[in-house]
C-alpha positions in Angstrom: -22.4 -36.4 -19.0 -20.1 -39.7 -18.4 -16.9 -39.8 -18.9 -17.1 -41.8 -22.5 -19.6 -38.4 -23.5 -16.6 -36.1 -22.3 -14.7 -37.3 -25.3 -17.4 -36.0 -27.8 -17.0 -32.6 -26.3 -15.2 -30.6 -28.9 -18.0 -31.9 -31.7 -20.5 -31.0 -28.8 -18.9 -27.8 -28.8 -18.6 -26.9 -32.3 -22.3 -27.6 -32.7 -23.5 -25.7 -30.1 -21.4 -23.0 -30.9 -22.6 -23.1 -34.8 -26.5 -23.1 -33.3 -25.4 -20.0 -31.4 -24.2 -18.5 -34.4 -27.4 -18.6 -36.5 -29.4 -18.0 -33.5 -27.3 -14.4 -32.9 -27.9 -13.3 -36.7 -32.2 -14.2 -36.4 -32.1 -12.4 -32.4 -30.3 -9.7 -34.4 -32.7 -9.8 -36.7 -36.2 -9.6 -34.6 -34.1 -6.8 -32.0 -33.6 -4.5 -34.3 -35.7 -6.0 -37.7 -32.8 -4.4 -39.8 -33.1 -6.5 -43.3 -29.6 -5.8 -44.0 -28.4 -8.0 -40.8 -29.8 -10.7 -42.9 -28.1 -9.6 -46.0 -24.7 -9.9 -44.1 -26.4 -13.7 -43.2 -26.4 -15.0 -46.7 -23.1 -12.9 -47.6 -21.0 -14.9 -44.9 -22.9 -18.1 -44.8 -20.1 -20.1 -45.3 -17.9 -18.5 -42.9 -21.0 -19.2 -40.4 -19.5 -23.3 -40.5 -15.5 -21.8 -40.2 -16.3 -19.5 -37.1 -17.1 -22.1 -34.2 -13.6 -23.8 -35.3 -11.8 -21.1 -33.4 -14.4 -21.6 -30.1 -13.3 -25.5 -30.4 -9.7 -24.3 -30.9 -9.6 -21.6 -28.0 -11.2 -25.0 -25.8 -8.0 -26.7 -26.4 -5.7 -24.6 -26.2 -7.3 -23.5 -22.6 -7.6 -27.3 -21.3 -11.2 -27.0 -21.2 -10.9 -30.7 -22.8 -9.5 -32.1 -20.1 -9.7 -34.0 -16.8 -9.3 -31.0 -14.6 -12.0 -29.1 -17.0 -14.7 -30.7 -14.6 -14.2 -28.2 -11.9 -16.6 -25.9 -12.2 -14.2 -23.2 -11.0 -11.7 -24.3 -13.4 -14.4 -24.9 -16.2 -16.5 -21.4 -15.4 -13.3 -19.3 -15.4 -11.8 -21.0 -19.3 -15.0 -20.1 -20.5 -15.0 -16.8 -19.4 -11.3 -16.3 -20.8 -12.4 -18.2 -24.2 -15.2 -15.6 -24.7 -13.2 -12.7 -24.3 -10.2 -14.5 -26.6 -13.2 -15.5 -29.2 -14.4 -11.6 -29.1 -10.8 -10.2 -29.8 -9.4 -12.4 -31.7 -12.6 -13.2 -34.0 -13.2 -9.0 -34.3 -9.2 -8.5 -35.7 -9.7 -11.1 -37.9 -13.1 -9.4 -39.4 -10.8 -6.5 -39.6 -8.0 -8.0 -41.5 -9.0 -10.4 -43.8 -12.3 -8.1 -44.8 -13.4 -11.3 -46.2 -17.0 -11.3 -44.5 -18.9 -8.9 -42.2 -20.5 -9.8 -39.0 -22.3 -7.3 -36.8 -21.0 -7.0 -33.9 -23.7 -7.2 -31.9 -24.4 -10.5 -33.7 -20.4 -11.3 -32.5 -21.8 -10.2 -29.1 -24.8 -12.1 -29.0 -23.1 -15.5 -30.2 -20.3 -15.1 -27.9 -23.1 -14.4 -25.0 -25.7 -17.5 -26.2 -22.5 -19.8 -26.7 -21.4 -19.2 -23.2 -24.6 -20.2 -21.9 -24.9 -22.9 -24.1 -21.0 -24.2 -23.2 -21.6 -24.0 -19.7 -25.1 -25.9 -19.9 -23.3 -29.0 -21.7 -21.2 -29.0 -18.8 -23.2 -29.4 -15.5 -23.7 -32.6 -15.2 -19.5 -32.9 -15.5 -19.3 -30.4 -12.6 -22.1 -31.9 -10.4 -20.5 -35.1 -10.9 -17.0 -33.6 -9.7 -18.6 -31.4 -7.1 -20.2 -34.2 -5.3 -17.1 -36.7 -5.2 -16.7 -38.3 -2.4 -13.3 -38.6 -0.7 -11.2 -40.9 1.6 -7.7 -39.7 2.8 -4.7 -42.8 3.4 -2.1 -40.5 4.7 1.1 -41.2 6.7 3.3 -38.9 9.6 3.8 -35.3 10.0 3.4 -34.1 6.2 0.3 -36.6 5.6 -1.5 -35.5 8.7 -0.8 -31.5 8.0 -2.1 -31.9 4.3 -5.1 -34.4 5.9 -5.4 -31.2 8.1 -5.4 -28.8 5.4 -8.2 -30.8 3.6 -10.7 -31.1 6.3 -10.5 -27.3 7.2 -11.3 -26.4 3.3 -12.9 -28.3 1.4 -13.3 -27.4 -1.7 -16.4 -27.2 -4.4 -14.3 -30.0 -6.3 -15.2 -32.9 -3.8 -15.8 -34.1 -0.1 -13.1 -35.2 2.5 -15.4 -37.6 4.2 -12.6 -38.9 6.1 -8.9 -40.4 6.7 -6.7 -42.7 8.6 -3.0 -42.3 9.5 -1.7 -45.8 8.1 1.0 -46.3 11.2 -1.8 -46.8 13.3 -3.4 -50.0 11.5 -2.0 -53.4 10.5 -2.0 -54.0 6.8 -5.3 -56.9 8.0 -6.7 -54.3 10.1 -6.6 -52.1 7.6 -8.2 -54.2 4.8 -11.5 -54.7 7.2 -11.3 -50.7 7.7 -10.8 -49.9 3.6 -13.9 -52.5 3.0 -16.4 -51.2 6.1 -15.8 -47.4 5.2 -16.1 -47.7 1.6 -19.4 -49.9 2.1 -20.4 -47.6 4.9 -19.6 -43.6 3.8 -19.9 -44.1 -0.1 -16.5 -43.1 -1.1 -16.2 -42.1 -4.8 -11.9 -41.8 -4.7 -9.3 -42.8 -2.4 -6.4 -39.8 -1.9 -3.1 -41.0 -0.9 -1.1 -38.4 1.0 2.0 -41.2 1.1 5.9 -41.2 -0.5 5.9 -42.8 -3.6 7.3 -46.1 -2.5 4.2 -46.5 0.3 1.8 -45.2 -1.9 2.3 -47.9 -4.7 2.5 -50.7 -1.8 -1.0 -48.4 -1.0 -2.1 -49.4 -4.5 -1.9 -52.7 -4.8 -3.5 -53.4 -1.3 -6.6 -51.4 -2.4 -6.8 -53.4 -6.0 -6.4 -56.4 -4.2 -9.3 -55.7 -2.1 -11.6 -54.6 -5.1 -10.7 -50.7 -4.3 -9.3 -49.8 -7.8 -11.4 -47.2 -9.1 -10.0 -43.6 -7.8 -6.8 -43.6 -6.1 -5.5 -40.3 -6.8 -1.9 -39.2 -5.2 -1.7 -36.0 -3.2 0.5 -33.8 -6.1 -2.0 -34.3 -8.6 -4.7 -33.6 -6.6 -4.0 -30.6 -5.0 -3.2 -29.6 -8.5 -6.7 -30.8 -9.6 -8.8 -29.0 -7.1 -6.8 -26.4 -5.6 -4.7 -25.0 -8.4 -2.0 -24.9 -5.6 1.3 -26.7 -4.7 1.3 -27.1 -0.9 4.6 -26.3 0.6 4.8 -29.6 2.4 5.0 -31.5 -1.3 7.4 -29.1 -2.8 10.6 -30.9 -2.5 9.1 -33.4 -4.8 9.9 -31.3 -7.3 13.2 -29.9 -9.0 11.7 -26.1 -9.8 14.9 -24.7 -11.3 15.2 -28.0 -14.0 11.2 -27.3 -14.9 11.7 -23.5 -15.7 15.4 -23.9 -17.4 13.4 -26.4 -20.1 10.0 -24.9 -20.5 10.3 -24.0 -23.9 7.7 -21.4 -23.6 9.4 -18.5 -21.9 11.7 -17.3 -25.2 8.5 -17.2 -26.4 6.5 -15.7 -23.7 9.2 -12.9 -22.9 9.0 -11.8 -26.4 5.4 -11.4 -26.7 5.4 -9.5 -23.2 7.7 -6.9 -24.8 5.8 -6.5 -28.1 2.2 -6.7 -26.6 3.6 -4.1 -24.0 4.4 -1.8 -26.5 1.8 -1.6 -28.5 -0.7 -1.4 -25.2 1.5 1.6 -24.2 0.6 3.5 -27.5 -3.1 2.8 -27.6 -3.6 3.7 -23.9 -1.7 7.1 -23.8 -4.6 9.0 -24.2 -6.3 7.0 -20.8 -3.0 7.5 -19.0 -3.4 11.2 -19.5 -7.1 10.8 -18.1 -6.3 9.3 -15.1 -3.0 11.0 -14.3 -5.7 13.9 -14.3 -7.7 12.5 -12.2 -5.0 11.6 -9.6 -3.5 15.3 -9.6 -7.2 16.6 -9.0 -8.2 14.5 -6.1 -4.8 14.3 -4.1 -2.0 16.8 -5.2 1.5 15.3 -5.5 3.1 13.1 -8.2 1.0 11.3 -10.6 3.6 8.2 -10.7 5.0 6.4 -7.8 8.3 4.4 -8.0 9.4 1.8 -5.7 12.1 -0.5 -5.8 11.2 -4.4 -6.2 12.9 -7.6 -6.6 12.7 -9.4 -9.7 14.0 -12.4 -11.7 17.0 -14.0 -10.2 16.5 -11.6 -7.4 18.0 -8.4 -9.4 16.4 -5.4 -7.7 14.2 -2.8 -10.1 12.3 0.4 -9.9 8.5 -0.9 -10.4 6.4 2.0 -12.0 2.6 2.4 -10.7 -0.3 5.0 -10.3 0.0 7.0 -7.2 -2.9 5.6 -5.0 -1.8 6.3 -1.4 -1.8 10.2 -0.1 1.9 11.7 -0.7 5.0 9.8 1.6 2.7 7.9 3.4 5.2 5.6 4.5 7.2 8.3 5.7 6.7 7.5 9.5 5.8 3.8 9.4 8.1 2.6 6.9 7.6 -0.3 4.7 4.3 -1.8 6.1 1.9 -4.5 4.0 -0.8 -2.9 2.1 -4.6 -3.9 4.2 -8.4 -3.7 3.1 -10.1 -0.2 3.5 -6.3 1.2 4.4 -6.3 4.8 5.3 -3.9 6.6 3.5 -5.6 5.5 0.0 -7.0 8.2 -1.9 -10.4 8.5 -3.1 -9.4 8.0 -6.6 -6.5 5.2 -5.5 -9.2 3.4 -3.9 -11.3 2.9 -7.4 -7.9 2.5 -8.9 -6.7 -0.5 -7.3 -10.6 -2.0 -7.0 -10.2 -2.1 -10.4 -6.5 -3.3 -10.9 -5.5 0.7 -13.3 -3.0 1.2 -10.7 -0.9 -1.7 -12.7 -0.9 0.0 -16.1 2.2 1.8 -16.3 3.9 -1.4 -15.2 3.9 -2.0 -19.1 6.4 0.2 -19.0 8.7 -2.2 -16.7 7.4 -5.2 -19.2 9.1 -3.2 -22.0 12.4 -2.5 -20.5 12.1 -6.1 -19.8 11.9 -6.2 -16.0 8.9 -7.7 -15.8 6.1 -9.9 -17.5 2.6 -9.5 -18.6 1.9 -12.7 -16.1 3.5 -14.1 -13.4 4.4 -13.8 -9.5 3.7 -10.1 -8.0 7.1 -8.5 -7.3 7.6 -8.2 -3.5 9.6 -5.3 -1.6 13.1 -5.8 -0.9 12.0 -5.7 3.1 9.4 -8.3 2.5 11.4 -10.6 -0.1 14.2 -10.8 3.0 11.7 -11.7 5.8 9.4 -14.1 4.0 12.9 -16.1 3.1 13.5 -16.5 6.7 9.5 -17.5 7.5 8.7 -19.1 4.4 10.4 -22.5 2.7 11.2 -22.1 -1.0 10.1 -18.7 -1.0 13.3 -17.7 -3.6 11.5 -20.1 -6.0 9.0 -17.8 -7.2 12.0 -15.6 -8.2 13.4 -17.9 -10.9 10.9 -15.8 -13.6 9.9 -12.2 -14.5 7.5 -10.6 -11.9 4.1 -10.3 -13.4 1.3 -7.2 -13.4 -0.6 -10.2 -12.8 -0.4 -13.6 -11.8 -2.0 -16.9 -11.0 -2.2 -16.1 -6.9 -3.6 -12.6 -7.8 -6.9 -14.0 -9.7 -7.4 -16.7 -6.9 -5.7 -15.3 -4.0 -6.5 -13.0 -1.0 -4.7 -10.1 0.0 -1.5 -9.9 1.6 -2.1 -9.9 5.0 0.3 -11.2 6.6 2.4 -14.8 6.4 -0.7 -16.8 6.3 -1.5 -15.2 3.3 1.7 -14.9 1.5 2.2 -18.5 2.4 -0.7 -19.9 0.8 0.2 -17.1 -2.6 3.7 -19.1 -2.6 1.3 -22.0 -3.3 -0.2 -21.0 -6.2 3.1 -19.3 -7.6 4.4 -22.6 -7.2 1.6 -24.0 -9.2 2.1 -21.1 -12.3 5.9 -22.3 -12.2 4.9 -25.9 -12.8 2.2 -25.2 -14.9 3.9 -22.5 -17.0 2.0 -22.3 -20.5 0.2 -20.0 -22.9 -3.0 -21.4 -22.3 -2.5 -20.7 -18.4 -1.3 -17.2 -19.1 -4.5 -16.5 -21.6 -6.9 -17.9 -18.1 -4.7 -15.8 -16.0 -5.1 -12.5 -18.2 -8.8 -13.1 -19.0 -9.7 -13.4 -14.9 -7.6 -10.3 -14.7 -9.7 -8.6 -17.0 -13.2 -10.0 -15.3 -11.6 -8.7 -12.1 -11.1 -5.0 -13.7 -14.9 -5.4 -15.5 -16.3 -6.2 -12.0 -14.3 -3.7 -9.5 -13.0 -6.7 -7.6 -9.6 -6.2 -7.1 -7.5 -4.9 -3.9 -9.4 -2.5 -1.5 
């Protein structure tokens, strides 16, 4: 699919989506040849034409329009958040406006055939992507660590087929260079890892030279195909001035407290299971309380299941959580796999310590040393801690700087990127991670 057929998406969409629909009432139909399946059919008929409205709605509102929608992480993961959304929001609206019936497993079956269908529209967008082919213009110290950076991961977004340092080459010199290696290595983009003054003077040179069709500047990109904000570029931006006029937050922090709430009620019954659970397989409080640093750096008491065996930091102190750790309990250890340890953090969402979504709250210990190893490490305190964030759903677990240096990246990321859409692809990951048993070990 070119470019120009990218813009016919959302009709695509709706289409496919309303194909899925009919298809899910006939499979429905032959699975479990229940006449009154096709009764509901011809009672909701119209409704058939209104439903794949909110599939093309949930697509905007999740970016899945857009240019960074051709990632196939990117795209895979919006799917998977606008199939869950689609499920929930399309079921309470069944139950609400009792205006039509649907099965639900003819709900289940249209969200499942759409999916496929969604995600088969879009290969040829993410093969294209995928195989991009990249050239890196980059320029001292910073350019050559984010050069560095680039050839020791690429990514499934693209190729770094090479790069030059710019100081090292004449501006004739490096005209012949730009035209042999674009002739010789079949470069699809040009990434300029330059300050803004060099990389426009970067610009012209290549449009000059026929070169105009993929320069991309190093922000954007990283952005693009990385969903991070590398540390080395994150002086180009004024964080505090970005989060003091996102409109959103009001908006966000008061949905935190009211979804909280009402997530609290329905899961008391669950909490009473697992506290159960806990008690049997490692006697010893069911809850475990620890202090944690949150917004504006105002210390809290964060609320989780116990997983670890009773005061197991009582001889090691404060010490970073590892894979396949030794004091976790049985129980703890299919607890965290599957992320239930969190849940009674809705109760620190309520009181308004925390959010649903945003940077993991760190340890008073571990907040002070990673501000002495880490550059703009306090950024990530300017919001509410989250249950869940952005560097939970793509990043490793903390161990060590390393790691919590490349989580500040995609913290910094969220903070830029701060919107309801990213939160619904943040929450929706979340919940594939609890579904699969893929959390922290």
């Amino acid at each position: 699919m070119t470019t120009a057929g990218q813009r016919y998406l959302p009709l695509v969409d709706y289409l496919a989506g309303l194909c899925s629909l009919f298809g899910a009432f006939w499979l429905h139909f032959f699975l479990k040849g229940d006449v009154a399946v096709l009764r509901a059919f011809a009672l909701s008929f119209r409704w058939l034409f209104v439903a794949p409205l909110l599939q093309v709605f949930l697509h905007a509102l999740l970016g899945m329009y857009s240019r960074r929608s051709r990632s196939a992480s990117f795209g895979f993961s919006r799917l998977v958040t606008s199939g869950v959304l689609t499920f929930f929001v399309f079921t309470a609206a069944l139950f609400y406006l009792r205006a039509f019936f649907f099965p639900r497993l003819v709900i289940l079956l249209w969200i499942l055939v759409s999916f496929f269908c969604f995600f088969i529209l879009r290969l040829p967008l993410f093969r294209r992507w995928q195989d991009e082919r990249f050239f890196v213009l980059y320029r001292g110290e910073r350019g050559r660590k984010l050069f560095e950076d680039l050839r020791k991961r690429n990514t499934s977004s693209g190729v770094v087929v090479g790069g030059t340092d710019i100081d090292t080459l004449g501006e004739e010199e490096l005209r012949k260079y730009l035209r042999r290696i674009v002739q010789d290595l079949n470069i699809d983009r040009v990434l300029l890892l330059l300050e803004p003054e060099e990389r426009e003077k970067a610009a012209v040179l290549l449009r000059e030279e026929g070169i105009d069709w993929g320069t991309r500047e190093a922000l954007a990109f990283f952005e693009e195909h990385r969903g991070q904000i590398k540390l080395t570029l994150a002086d180009l931006l004024n964080y505090e001035q970005m989060v003091r006029d996102n409109s959103y937050l009001p908006l966000k922090y008061a949905l935190d407290r009211v979804v909280a709430g009402i997530l609290l009620v329905l899961l008391a019954p669950f909490f009473g299971l697992l506290a159960l659970l806990i008690y049997l397989d490692s006697p010893g409080p069911v809850f475990y309380w620890q202090k944690r640093v949150g917004k504006d750096g105002q210390v809290f008491r964060l609320c989780k299941f116990r997983t670890m065996v009773p005061d197991a930091e009582k001889t090691t102190g404060a010490v970073l959580a590892q894979k396949n750790d030794p004091r976790v309990t049985r129980v703890g250890r299919i607890l965290r796999r599957t992320r239930l340890d969190e849940l009674p953090q809705l109760l620190n969402v309520l009181r308004g310590e925390m959010s649903l979504v945003g940077p993991r709250p760190e340890r008073p210990e571990f907040v002070e040393r990673w501000k002495k190893l880490i550059p703009y490490y306090e950024i990530r305190l300017l919001v509410k801690p989250g249950i869940t964030g952005w560097a939970q759903v793509r990043g490793r677990y903390d161990e060590g700087p390393e790691t919590v240096w490349e989580k500040l990246e995609y913290d910094l990321y969220y903070l830029r990127n701060l919107s309801l859409s990213l939160d619904f692809e943040i929450l929706g990951r979340t919940f594939l991670v609890m579904l699969l048993g893929k959390g922290a070990h």
